[in-house]
C-alpha positions in Angstrom: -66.0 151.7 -28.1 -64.0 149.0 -29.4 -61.7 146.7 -27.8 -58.7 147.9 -29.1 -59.4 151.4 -28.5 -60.5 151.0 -25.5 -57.6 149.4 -23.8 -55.1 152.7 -25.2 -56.2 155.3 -23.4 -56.2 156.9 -19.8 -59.5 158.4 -20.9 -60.9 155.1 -20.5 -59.8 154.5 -16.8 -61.0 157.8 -15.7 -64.5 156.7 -16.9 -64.5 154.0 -14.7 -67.1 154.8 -12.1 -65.0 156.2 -8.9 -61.6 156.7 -10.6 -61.5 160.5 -10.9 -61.5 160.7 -7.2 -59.0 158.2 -6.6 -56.2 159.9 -9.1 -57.5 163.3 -7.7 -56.5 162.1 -4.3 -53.3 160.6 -5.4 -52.2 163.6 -7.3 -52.9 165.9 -3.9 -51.4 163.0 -1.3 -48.3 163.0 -3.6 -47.8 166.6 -3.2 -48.9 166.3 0.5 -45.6 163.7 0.9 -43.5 165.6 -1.3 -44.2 168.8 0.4 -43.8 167.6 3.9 -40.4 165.9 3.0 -39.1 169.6 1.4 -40.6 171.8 3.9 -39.2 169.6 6.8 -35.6 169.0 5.3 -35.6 172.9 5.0 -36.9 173.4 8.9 -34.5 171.0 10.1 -32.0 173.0 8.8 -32.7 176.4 10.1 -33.2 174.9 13.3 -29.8 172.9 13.3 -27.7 174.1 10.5 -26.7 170.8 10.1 -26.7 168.9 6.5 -26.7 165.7 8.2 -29.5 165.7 9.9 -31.4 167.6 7.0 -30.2 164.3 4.6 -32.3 162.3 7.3 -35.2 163.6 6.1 -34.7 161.1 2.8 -33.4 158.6 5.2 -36.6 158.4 7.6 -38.6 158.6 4.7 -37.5 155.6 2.9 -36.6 153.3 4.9 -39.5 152.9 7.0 -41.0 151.5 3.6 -39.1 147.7 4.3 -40.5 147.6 8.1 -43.9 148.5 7.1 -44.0 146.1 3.4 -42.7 143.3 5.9 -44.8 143.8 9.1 -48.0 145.2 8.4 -48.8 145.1 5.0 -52.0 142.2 5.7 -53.8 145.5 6.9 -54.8 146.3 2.9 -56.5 142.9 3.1 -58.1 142.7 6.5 -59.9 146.1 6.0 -62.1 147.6 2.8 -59.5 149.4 0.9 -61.4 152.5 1.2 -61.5 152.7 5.0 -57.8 151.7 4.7 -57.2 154.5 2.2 -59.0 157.4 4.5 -57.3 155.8 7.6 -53.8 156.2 6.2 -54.8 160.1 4.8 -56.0 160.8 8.7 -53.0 159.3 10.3 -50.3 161.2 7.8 -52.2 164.3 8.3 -52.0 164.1 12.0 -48.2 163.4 11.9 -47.7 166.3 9.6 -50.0 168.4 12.5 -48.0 166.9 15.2 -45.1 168.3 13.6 -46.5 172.0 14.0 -46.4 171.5 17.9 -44.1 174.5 19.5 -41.3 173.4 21.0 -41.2 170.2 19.1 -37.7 168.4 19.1 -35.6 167.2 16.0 -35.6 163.5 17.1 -39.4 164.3 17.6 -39.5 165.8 13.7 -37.8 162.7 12.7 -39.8 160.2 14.3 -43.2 161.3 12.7 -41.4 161.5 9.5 -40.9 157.8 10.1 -44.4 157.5 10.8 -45.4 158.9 7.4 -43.1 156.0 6.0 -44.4 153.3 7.7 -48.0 154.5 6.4 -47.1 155.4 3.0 -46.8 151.5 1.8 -49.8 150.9 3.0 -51.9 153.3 1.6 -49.9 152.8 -2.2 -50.7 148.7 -1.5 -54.4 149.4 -0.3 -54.8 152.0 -3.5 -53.1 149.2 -6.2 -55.1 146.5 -4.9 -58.7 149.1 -5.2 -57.3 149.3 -8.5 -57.0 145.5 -9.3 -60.8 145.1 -8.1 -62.0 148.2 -9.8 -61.2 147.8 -13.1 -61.2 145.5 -15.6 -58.5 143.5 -16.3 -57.5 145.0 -19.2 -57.2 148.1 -17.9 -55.5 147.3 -14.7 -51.7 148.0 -16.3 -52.9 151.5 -17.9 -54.3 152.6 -14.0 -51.1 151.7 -12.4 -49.5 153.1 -15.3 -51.5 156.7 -14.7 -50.2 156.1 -11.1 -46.6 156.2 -11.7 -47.3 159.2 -14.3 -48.9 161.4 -11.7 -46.5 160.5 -9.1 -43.4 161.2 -11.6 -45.2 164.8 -12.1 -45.7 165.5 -8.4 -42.3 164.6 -7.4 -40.9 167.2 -10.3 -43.7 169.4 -9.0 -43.0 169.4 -5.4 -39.5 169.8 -5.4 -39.3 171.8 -8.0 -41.9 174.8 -6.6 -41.3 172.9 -2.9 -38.2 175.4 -2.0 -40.6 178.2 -3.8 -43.2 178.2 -1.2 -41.0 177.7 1.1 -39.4 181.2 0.5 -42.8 182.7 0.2 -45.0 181.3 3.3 -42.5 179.9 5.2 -41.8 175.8 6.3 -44.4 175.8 8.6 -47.1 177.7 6.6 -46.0 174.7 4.2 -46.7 171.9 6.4 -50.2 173.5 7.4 -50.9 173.7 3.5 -49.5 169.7 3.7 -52.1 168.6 6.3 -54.8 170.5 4.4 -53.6 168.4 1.0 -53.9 164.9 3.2 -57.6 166.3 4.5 -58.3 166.6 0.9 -57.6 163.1 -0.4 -59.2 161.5 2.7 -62.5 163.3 1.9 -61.7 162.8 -2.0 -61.8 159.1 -1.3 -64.2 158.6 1.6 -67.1 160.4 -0.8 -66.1 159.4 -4.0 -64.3 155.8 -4.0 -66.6 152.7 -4.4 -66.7 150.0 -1.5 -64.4 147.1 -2.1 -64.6 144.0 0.1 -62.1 143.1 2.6 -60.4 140.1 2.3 -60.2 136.9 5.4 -58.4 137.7 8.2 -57.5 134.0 9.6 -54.4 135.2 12.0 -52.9 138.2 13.3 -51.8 141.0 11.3 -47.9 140.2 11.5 -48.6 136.9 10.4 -50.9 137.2 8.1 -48.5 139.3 6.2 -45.6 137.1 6.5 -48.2 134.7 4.7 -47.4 137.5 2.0 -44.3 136.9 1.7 -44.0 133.5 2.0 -46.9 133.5 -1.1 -44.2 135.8 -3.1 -40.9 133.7 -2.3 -42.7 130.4 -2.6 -44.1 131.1 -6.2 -40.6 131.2 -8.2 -42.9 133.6 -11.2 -43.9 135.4 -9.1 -40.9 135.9 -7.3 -39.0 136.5 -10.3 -41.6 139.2 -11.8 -41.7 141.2 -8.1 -37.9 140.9 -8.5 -37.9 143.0 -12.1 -39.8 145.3 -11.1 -37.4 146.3 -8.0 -33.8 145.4 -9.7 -34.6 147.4 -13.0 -35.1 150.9 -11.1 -32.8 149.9 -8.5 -29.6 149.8 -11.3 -31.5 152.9 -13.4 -31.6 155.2 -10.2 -28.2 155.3 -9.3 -27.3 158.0 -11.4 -29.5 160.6 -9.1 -26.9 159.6 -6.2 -24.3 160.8 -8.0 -25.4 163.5 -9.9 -23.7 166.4 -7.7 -20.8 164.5 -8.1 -21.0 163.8 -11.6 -21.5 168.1 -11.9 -18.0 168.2 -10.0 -16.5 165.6 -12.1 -17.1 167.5 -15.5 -16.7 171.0 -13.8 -20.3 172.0 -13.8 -21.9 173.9 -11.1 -23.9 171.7 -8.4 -26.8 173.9 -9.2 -26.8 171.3 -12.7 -27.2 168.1 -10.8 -30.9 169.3 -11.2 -31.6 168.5 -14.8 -30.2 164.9 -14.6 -32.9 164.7 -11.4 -35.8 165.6 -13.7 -34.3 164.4 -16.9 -35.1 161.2 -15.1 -38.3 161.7 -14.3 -39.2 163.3 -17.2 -38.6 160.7 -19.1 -40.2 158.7 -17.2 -43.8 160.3 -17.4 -43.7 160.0 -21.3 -42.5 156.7 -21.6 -45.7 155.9 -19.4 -47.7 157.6 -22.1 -46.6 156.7 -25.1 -46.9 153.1 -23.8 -50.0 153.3 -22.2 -51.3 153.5 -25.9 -50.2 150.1 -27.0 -52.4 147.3 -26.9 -51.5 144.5 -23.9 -50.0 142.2 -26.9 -47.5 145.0 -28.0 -46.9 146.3 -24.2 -46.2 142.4 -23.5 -43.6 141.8 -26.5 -42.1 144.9 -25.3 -41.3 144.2 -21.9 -37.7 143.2 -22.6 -36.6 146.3 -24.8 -38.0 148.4 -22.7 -35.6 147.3 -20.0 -32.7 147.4 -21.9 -33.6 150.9 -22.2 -33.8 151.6 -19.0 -30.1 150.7 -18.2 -28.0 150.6 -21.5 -28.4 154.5 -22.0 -26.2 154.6 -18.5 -23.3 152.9 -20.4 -22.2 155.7 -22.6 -21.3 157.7 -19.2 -18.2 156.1 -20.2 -17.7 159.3 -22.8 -18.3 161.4 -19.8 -21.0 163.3 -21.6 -22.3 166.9 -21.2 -24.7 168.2 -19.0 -27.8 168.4 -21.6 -26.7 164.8 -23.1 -26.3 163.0 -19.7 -29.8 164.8 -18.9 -31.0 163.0 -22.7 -29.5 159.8 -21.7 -31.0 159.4 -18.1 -34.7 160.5 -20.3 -34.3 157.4 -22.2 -33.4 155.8 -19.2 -36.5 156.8 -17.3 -38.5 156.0 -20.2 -38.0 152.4 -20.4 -39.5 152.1 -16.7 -42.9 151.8 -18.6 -41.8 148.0 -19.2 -44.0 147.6 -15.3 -46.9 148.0 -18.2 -46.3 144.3 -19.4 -45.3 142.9 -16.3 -48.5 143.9 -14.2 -50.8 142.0 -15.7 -48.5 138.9 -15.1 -48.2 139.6 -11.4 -52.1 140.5 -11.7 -53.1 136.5 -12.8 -50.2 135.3 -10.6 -52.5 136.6 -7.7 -55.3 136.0 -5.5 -57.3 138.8 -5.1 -57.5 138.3 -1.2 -53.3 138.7 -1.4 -53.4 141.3 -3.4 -53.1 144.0 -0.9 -50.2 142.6 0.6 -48.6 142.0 -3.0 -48.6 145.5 -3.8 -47.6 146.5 -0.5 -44.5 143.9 -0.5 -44.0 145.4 -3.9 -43.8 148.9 -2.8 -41.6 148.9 0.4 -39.5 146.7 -1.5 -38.7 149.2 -4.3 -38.2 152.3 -2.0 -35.7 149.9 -0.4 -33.6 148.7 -2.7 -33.8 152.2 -4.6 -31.8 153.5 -1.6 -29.8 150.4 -1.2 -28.8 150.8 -4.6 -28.2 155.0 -4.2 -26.1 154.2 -1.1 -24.0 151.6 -2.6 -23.6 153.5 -5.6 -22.3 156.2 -3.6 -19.6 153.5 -1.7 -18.3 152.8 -5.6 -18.1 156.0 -6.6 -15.6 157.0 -3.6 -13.9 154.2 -5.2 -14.3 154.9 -9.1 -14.9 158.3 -11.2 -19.1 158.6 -11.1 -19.1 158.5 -14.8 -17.4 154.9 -14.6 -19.8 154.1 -11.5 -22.7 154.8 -13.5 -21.8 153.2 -17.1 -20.7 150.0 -14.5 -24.3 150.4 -13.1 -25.7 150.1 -16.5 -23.9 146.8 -17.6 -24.3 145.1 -14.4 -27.9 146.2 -14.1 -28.6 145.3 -18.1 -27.0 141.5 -17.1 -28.7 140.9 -14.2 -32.1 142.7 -15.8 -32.2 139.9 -18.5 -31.2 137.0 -16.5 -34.4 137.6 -14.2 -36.4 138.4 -17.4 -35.5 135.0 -18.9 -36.7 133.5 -15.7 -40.0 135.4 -15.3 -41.1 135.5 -18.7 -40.4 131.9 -19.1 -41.3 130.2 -16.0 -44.7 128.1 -15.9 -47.2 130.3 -14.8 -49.0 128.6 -11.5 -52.4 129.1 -10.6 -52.8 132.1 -7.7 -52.8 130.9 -3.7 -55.9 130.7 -2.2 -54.9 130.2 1.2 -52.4 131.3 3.4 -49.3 129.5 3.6 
């Protein structure tokens, strides 16, 4: 097949020896997370009747991601990625199982679910770094690129049939079907994943990944690129924060607040494809519009738009995350594959986090300002500070990877 072909198409990833199973598992252990986080925000509830404490579940999902990215992400390199990998599926299935234990307590509900997010960056870091080793180069953006895609489709998925099977088995019946889906990928993985080597463990786990982080904040590229990939989604998901209030601000039922949710993520699922089929050259050049389309659609808020064309402009919006396509391989050369599992781990936690930084703040301005305003400020402010860190990255000497700690 020829080089240019080749490098266009998902097709070509999949036939990478071991790569079915590892996107088979991904696609059930997304649904596995997604499931647990709407079954248990649902049996919360009936237990409680509380809102608050069923709008933890997000909470104790998410922000575990910053203690784990920061504390324990050297595990990815210390271990093989697939023992890592099957690990993490055991230990999120036996929280999930934990959960099913009669006469369990809220706080006790709520403390697994942390559990689940202090393994979840973990296994994504562990599952990127497989990637980097397991494909070629050239094909590294288009995997991670079919990651995002799948996980786009199972968060639309889940929470869209979530509250369905809920209704029809019941939350609990749900969380048994959730520990099944983490058996699944763990099995998936274990028997069909090649073996990839671990990296050096020189100190202890807590310092070996603050090594990681020093390796990110002391390379300024690299810094700058990990920094674009968390301050472009953290300006371009805002909107979901607000979309309930946004319904109430045009007169819309809250029941329409769900069409800005998956216009989103819509969106973002085909701009993954469509990009996916570029060449690296053309996926490289485009970096930079694709980032100004993921926050200047957000500006024409400011017309205070309609239901179906808010839902358009958050599409567009979503679409231009697909700009990760030209930055990977950047980070990729930026790297030394014994840091690499802690990269992609640093990178994860810290893009759950400041995604719900960014939600909550945008929720403090909008008590302040109408949510259409909030959201068209969201989009200047986020298309400035988008292209100043561009500038930098994309301009900055690249350095030659770290092949020690620091």
């Amino acid at each position: 097949m020829p080089h240019s072909r080749r490098v266009r198409s998902y097709r070509a990833v999949l036939r990478v020896p071991g790569m079915r199973s590892v996107y088979a598992a991904h696609t059930v252990s997304m649904l596995g997370t997604v499931g647990a986080q709407v079954a248990l925000s649902i049996l919360i509830f009936e237990r409680t009747g509380s809102p608050l404490l069923s709008a933890l579940v997000l909470v104790c999902s998410f922000l575990p991601y910053a203690v784990s990215g920061a504390l324990l992400s050297s595990m990815t390199d210390r271990f093989p990625a697939r023992r890592v990998l099957v690990t993490c599926d055991v230990l999120s299935a036996t929280c999930v199982l934990a959960m099913l234990l009669p006469g369990m307590p809220v706080a006790g509900l709520l403390g697994l679910l942390v559990g689940l997010g202090m393994i979840a960056p973990i296994f994504a870091g562990a599952r990127a770094a497989s990637l980097a080793y397991l494909l070629p180069q050239d094909l590294f953006p288009v995997g991670r690129s079919l990651l995002r895609a799948i996980g786009q489709t199972a968060v639309l998925t889940g929470f869209a049939l979530g509250g369905i099977a809920v209704a029809a088995i019941g939350a609990k019946s749900l969380l048994i079907v959730e520990v099944v889906t983490f058996g699944l990928s763990a099995v998936l993985i274990g028997t069909g994943t090649p073996y990839t080597p671990p990296g050096e463990r020189r100190r202890n786990p807590v310092r070996d990944s603050w090594s990681g982080l020093q390796l990110l904040f002391g390379n300024v590229r690299l810094r700058n690129l990990i920094l674009l990939t968390w301050v472009a989604p953290a300006f371009s998901s805002l909107p979901d924060g607000l979309a309930v209030a946004y319904t109430a601000q045009i007169g819309t039922v809250a029941a329409a607040a769900g069409a800005l949710f998956t216009g989103y993520a819509i969106g973002g699922v085909l701009g993954e494809l469509v990009v996916a089929r570029f060449t690296p050259s053309v996926r490289r050049r485009l970096v930079v519009p694709l980032l100004l389309t993921s926050q200047l659609p957000m500006i024409a808020f400011l017309t205070t738009p309609p239901i179906p064309v808010a839902a358009a402009l958050l599409a567009i919006s979503g679409a231009g995350y697909a700009f990760n396509q030209g930055v990977d391989p950047l980070i990729l050369t930026q790297v030394d594959p014994s840091y690499r599992g802690r990269l992609f781990t640093i990178q994860t936690s810290g893009l759950m986090a400041i995604q719900g930084v960014s939600i909550a703040l945008g929720g403090v301005v909008g008590s302040f300002l109408a949510p259409n305003l909030t959201i068209a400020l969201a989009g200047v402010v986020g298309a400035t500070t988008t292209l100043l860190i561009a500038r930098q990255a994309l301009t900055t000497e690249p350095r030659r990877p770290a092949t020690q700690a620091l």
